[in-house]
NUROZA-634674 format. One line per 4 residues: number of its first residue (from 1); their letters; for each residue x, y, z of N, C-alpha, C. Coordinates in steps of 0.2 Angstrom, whole numbers, m for minus. Layout:
// residues N
NUM> A> X Y Z X Y Z X Y Z | ...
***
This chain:
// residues 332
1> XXXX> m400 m28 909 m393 m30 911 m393 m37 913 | m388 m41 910 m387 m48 913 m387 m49 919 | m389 m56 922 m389 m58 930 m383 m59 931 | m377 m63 928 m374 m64 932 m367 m62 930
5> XXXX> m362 m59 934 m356 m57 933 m350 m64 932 | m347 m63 928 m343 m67 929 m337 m66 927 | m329 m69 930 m324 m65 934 m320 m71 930 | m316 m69 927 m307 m75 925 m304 m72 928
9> XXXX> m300 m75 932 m293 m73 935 m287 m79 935 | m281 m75 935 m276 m79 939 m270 m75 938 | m267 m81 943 m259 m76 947 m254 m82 946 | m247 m82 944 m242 m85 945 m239 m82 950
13> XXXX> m239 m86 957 m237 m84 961 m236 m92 967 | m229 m90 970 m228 m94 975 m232 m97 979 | m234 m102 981 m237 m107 985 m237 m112 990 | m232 m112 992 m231 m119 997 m233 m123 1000
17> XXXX> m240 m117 1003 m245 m122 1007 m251 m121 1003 | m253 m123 996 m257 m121 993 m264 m126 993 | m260 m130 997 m266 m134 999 m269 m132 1005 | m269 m129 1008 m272 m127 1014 m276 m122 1014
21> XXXX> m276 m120 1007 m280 m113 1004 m286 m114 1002 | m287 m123 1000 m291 m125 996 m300 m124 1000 | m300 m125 1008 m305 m126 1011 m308 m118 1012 | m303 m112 1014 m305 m107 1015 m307 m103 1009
25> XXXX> m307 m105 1001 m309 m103 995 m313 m106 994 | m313 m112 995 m322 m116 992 m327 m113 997 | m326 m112 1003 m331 m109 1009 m333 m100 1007 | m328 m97 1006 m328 m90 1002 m334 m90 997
29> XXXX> m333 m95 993 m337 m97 989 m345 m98 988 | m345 m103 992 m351 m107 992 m355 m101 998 | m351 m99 1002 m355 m92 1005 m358 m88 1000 | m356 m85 998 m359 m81 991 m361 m83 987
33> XXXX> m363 m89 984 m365 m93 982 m363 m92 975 | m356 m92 974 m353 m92 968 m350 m100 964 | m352 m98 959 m349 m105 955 m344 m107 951 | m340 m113 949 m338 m110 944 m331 m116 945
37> XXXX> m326 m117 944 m319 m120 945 m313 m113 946 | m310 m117 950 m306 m112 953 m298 m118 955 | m293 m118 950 m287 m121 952 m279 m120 956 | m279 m122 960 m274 m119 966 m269 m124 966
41> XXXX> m261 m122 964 m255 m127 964 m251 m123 967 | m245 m125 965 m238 m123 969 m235 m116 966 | m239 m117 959 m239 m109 955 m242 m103 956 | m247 m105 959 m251 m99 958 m260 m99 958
45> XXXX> m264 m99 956 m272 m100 954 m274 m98 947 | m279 m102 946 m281 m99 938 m289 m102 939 | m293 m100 936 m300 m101 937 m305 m95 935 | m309 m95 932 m318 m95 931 m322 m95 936
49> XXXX> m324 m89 939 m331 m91 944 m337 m86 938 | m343 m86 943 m348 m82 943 m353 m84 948 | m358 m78 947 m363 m78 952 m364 m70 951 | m369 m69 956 m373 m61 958 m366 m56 958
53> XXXX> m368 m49 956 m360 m44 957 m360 m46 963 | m364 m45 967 m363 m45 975 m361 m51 978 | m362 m56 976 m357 m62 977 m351 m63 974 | m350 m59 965 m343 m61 966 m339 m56 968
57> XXXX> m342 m50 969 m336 m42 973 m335 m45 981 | m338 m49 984 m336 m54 988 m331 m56 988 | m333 m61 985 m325 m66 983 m320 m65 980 | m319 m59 978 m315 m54 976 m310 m51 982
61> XXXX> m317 m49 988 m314 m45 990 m309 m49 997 | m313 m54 997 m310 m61 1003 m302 m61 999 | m301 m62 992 m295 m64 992 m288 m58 989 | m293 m54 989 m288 m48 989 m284 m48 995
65> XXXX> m290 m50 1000 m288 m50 1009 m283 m54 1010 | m281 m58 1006 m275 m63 1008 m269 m61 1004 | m263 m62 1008 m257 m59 1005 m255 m59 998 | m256 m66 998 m254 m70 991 m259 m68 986
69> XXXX> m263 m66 986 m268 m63 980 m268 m56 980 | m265 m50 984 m269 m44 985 m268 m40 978 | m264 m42 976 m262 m39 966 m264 m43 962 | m271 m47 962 m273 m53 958 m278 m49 957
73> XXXX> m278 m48 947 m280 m46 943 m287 m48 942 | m291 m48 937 m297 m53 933 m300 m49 928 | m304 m52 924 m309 m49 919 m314 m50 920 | m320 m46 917 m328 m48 921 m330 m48 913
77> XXXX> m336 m50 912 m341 m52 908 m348 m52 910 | m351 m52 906 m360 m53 909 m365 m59 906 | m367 m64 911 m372 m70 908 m379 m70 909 | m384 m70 904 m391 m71 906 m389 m75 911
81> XXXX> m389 m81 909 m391 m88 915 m383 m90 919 | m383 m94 924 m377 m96 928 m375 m100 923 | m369 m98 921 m365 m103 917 m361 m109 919 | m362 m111 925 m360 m115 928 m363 m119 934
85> XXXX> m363 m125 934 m369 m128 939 m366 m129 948 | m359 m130 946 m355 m129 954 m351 m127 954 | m348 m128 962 m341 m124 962 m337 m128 964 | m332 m131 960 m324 m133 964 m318 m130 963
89> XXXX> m316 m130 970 m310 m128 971 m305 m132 972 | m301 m133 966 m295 m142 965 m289 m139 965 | m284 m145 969 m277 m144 967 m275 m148 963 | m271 m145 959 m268 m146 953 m259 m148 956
93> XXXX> m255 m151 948 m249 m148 949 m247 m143 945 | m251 m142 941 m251 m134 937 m256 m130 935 | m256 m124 937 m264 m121 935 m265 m119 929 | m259 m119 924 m261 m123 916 m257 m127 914
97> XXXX> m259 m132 913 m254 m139 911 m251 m138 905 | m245 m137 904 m241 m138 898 m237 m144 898 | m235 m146 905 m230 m153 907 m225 m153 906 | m222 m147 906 m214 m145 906 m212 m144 912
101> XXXX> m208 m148 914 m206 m145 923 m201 m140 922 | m199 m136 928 m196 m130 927 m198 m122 925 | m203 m124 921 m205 m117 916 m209 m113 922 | m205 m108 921 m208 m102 927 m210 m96 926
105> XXXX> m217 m93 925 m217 m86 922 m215 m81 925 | m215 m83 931 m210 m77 938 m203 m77 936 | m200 m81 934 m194 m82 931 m191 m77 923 | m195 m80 919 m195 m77 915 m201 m78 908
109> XXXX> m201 m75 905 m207 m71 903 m205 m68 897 | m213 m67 892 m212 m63 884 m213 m56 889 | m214 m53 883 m216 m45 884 m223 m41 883 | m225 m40 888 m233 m41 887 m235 m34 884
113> XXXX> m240 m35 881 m241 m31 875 m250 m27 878 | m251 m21 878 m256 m19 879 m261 m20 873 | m267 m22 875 m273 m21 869 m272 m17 864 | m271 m11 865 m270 m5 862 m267 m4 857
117> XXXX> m261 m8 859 m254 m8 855 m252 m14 851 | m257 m18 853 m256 m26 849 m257 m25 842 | m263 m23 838 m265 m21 832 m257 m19 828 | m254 m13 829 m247 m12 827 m241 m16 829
121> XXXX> m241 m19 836 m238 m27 836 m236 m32 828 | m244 m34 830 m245 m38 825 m245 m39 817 | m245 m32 815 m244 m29 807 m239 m29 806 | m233 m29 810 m227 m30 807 m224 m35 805
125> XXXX> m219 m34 799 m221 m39 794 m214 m45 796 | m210 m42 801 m205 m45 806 m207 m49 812 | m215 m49 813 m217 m53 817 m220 m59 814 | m220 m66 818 m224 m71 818 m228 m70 821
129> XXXX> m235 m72 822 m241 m74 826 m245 m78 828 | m244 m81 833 m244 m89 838 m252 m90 839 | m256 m93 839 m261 m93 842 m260 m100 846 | m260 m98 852 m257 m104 858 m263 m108 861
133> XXXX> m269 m109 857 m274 m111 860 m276 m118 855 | m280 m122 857 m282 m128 855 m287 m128 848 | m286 m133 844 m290 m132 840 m297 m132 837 | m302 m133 844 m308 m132 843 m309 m124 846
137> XXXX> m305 m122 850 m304 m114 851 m304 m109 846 | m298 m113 841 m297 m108 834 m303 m110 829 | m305 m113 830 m309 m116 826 m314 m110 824 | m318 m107 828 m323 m101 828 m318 m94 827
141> XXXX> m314 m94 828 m310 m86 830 m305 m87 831 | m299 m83 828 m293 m81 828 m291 m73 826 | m284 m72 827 m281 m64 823 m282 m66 819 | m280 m61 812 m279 m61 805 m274 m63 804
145> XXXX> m270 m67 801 m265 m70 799 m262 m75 805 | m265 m77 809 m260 m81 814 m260 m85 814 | m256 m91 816 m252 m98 814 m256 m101 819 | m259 m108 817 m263 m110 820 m261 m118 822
149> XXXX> m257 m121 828 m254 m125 829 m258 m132 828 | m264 m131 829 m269 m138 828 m268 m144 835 | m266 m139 840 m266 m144 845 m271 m147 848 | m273 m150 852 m281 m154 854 m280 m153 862
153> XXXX> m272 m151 864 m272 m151 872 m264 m147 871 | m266 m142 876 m258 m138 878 m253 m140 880 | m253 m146 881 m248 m150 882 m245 m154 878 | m247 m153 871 m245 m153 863 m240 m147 862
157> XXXX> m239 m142 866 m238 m134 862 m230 m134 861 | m225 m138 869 m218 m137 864 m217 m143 860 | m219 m149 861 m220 m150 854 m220 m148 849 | m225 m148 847 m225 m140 842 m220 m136 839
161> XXXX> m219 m133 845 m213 m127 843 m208 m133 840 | m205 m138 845 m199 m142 843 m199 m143 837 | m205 m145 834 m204 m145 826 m206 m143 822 | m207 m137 823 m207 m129 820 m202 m124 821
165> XXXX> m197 m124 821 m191 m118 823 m192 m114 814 | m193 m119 809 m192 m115 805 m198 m112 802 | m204 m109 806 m210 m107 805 m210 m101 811 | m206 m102 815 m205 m97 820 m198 m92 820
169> XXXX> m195 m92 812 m190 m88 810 m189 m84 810 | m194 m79 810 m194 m73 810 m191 m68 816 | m188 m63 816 m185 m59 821 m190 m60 826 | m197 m58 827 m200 m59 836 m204 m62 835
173> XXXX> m209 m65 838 m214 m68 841 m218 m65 844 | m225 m67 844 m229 m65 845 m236 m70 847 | m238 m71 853 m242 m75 856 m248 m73 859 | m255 m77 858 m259 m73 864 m263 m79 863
177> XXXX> m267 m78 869 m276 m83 872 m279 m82 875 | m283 m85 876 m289 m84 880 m289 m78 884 | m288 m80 890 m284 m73 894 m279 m72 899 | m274 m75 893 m267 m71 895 m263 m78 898
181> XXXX> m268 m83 901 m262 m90 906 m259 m93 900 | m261 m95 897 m257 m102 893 m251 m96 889 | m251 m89 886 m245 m87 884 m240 m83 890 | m241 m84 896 m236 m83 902 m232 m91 902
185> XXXX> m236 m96 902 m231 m101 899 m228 m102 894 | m231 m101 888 m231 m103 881 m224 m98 879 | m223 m92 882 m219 m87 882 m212 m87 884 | m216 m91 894 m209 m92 896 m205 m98 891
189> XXXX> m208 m104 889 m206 m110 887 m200 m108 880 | m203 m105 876 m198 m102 870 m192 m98 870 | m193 m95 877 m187 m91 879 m184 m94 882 | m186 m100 883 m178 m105 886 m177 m108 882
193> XXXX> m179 m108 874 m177 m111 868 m173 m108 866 | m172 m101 867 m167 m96 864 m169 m91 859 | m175 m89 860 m179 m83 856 m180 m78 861 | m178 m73 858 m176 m67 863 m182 m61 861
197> XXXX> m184 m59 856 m190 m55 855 m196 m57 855 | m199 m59 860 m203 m64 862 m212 m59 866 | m218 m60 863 m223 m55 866 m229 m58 865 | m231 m58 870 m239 m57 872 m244 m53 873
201> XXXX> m249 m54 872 m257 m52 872 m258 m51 879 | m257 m43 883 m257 m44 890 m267 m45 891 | m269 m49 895 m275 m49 898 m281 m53 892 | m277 m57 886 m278 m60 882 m282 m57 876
205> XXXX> m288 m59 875 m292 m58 868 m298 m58 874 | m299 m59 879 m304 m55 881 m306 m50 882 | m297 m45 884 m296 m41 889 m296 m36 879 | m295 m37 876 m292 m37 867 m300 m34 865
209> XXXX> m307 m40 865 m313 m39 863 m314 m33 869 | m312 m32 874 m317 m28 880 m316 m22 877 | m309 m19 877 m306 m12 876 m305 m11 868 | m305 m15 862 m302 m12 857 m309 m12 853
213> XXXX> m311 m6 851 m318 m5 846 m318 m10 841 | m324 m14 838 m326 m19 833 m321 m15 826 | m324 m9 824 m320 m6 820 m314 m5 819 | m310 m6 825 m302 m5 825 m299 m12 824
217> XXXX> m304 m18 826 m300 m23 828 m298 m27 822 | m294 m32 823 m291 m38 819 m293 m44 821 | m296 m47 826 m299 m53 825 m305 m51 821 | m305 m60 820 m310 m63 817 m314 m68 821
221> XXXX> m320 m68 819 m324 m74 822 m329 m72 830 | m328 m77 833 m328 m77 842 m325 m81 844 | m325 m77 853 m319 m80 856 m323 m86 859 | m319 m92 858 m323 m100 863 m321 m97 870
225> XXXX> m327 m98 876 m323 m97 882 m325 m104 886 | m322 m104 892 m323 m110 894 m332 m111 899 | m336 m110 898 m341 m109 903 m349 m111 897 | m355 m109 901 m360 m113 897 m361 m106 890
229> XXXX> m357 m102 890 m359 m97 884 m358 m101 879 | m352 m104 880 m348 m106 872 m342 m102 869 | m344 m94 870 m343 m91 865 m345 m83 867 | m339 m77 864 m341 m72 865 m340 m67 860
233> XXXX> m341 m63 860 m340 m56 852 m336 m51 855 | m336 m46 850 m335 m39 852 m338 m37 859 | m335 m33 863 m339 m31 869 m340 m34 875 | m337 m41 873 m339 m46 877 m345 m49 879
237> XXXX> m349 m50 873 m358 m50 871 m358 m59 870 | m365 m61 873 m362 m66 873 m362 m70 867 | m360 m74 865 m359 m77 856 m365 m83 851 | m364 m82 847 m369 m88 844 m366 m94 844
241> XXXX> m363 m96 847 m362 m105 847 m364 m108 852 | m366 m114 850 m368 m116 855 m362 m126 856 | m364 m130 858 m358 m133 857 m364 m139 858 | m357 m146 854 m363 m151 853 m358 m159 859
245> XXXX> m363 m160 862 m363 m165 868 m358 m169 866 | m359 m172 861 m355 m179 856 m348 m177 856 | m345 m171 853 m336 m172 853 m334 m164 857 | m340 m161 856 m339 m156 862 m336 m148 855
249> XXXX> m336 m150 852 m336 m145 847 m341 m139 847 | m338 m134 844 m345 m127 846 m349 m127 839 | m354 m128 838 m360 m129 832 m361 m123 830 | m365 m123 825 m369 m114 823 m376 m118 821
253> XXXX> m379 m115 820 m389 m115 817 m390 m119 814 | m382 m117 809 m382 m120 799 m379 m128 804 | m376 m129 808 m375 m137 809 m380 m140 810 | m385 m136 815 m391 m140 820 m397 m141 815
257> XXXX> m396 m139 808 m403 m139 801 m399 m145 798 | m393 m149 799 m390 m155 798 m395 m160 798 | m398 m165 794 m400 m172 797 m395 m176 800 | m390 m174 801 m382 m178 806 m382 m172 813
261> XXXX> m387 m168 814 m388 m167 821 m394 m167 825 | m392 m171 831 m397 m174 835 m395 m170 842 | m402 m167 844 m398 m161 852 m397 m167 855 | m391 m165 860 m390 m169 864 m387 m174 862
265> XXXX> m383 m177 855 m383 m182 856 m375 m180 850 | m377 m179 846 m371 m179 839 m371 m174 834 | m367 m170 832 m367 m166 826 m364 m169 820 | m366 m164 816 m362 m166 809 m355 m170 807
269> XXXX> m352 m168 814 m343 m166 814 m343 m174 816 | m348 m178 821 m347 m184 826 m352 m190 823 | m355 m188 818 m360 m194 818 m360 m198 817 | m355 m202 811 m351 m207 808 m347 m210 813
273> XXXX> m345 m206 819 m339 m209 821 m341 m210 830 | m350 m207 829 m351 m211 837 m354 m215 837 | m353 m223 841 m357 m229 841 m363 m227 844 | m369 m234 839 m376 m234 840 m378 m233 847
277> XXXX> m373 m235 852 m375 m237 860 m375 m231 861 | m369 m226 862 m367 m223 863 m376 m215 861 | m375 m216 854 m381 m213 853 m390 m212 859 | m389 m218 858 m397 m222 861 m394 m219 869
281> XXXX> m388 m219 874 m389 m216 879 m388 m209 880 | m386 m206 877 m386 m199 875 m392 m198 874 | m396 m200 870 m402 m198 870 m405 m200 874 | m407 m204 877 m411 m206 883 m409 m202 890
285> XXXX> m403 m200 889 m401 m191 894 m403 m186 893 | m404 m185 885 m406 m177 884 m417 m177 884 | m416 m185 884 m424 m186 885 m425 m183 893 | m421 m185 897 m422 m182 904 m422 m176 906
289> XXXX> m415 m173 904 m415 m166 903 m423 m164 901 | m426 m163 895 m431 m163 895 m436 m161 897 | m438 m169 902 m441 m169 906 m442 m164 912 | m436 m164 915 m434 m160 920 m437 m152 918
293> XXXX> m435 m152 912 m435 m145 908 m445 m143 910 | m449 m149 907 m456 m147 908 m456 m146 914 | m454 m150 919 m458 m150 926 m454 m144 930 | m450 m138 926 m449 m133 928 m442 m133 933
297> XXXX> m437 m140 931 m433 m142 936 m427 m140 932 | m421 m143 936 m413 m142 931 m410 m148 932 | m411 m152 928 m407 m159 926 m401 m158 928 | m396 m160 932 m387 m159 936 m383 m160 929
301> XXXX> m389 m165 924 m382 m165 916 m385 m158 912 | m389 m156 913 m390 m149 907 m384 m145 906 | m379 m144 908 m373 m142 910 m370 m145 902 | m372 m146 896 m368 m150 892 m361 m145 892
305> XXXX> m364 m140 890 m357 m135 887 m351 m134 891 | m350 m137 894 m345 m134 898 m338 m138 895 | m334 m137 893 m329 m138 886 m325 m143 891 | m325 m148 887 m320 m156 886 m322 m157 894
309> XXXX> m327 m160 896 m325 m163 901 m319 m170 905 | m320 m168 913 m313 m172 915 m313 m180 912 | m316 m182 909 m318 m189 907 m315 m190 898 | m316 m184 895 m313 m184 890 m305 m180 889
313> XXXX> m303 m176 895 m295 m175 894 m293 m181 899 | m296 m184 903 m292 m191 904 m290 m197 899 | m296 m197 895 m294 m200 890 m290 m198 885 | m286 m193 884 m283 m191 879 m277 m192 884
317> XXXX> m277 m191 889 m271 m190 892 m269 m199 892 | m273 m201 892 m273 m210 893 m269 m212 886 | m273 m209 883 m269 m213 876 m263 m211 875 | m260 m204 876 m252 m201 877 m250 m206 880
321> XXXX> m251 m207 886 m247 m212 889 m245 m220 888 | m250 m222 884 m249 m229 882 m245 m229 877 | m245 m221 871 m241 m221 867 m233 m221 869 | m233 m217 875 m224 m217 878 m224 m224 880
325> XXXX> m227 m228 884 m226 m235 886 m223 m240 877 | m228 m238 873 m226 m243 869 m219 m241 865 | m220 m235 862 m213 m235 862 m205 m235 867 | m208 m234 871 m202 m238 875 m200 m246 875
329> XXXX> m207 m250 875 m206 m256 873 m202 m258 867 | m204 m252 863 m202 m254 855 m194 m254 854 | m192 m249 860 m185 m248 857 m179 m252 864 | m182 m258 866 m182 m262 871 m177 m268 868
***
């Protein structure tokens, strides 16, 4: 049996002093000695922990205790090693960023779709099918036949739709991810576009691999998750990728037999396009990792996998904004 349990949850629910939540769930936490990220705003909560069962049916059970979570769902999973090096508990102003003010899934909402029933969802030939997730996401794994946005941040997605209405013709719609947040948004945002048979993937493609047999299913691939696995299967086993430090894309065996892949440093996908310096201290880190690794220690950077760190969606989010800066200039 794997060591360590680990728990996705979240609730779109009212908040107003969700700041004040913040000290008594990191303490919850760090008491049981669970890890992981955990985001609390004015919506709701969303977050990834793990740790021992017994630490996380803990912190389970601490916020079942509080009113505002006692009907907050999750999924479990199982990891040889902690897939995660710490625990913060952040507030946000959304606990998934789309950047649409207003959109409310307590408000209104697609129509969620049991695992069970998705497969014959999906087959009809009156549906489209959205995969609302980013493109190194889809990259390993998607449905059979589902339209793949090629977004790089979920705060590309109505975008998307805005210039897609005539790809999204068809009488209903049909949405899923990871586990379930981002199509509670993606969902509500279309039905205030004016598409009325509108559905989603209840409990997502985790909840999808957990309960529907290998043999019955319609995906393809594995599912990318946010933590040190990378990646999951059928069953929710954990998967073959592993992910490469340089652009954060998830690698397989056949990239790491590349001369253009160096651990720790670049893969196939980045080589060309990451500077000499940039190489030489990447490697002089994973030379320490390493080290650390001989003397039977954990380097604080071993953690490479842990997807798009906040250093690289700030940069992305950087460059959006320079680009609305300058077109305003432009039309000045």
């Amino acid at each position: 049996m794997s060591n360590f349990l680990v728990a996705a949850l979240y609730k779109f629910v009212t908040l107003p002093d969700f700041e004040a939540l913040q000290e008594p769930i990191q303490k919850a936490c760090d008491d049981n000695g669970v890890k992981g990220t955990l985001l609390l705003a004015s919506e709701g909560i969303n977050g990834t922990v793990a740790g021992t069962e017994e630490g996380i049916r803990a912190l389970l059970s601490f916020l079942h205790n509080m009113p505002e979570f006692r009907d907050l769902n999750h999924k479990e999973s199982w990891a040889e090693e902690m897939p995660f090096l710490r625990m913060k508990v952040r507030l946000k102003k959304e606990i998934v960023t789309m950047g649409v003010p207003g959109t409310d899934p307590q408000k209104i909402v697609g129509t969620y779709v049991k695992p069970d029933e998705w497969n014959d969802l999906i087959s009809d030939p009156d549906v489209v099918l959205v995969d609302t997730r980013n493109d190194y996401e889809v990259e390993i794994g998607t449905f059979k036949g589902a339209i793949d946005p090629k977004t790089t941040n979920f705060r590309d997605f109505p975008d998307w739709v805005q210039r897609n209405h005539n790809v999204l013709s068809k009488p209903k719609v049909a949405m899923f991810c990871t586990g379930g947040i981002r199509c509670e948004k993606s969902t509500a945002y279309i039905k205030e576009q004016g598409y009325e048979d509108v559905y989603h993937l209840e409990g997502g493609i985790l909840k999808y691999l957990e309960e529907v047999p290998k043999e019955e299913s319609l995906w393809e691939g594995e599912c990318f998750v946010f933590d040190n696995r990378v990646s999951v299967k059928h069953g929710l086993e954990e998967g073959s990728y592993d992910q490469c430090y340089g652009c954060r894309w998830p690698i397989t065996d056949d990239d790491k037999k590349s001369e253009h892949y160096i651990k720790g440093v670049c893969c196939p996908r980045c080589y060309k396009d990451t500077p000499e310096e940039k190489k030489q201290r990447s490697a002089e880190r994973q030379k320490q990792i390493d080290l650390a690794r001989e003397r039977g220690e954990q380097h604080i950077a071993i953690n490479m996998k842990e997807v798009r760190t906040l250093a690289q969606e700030k940069k992305i989010q950087e460059k959006k904004d320079q680009a609305i800066i300058d077109q305003n200039k432009a039309t000045k």
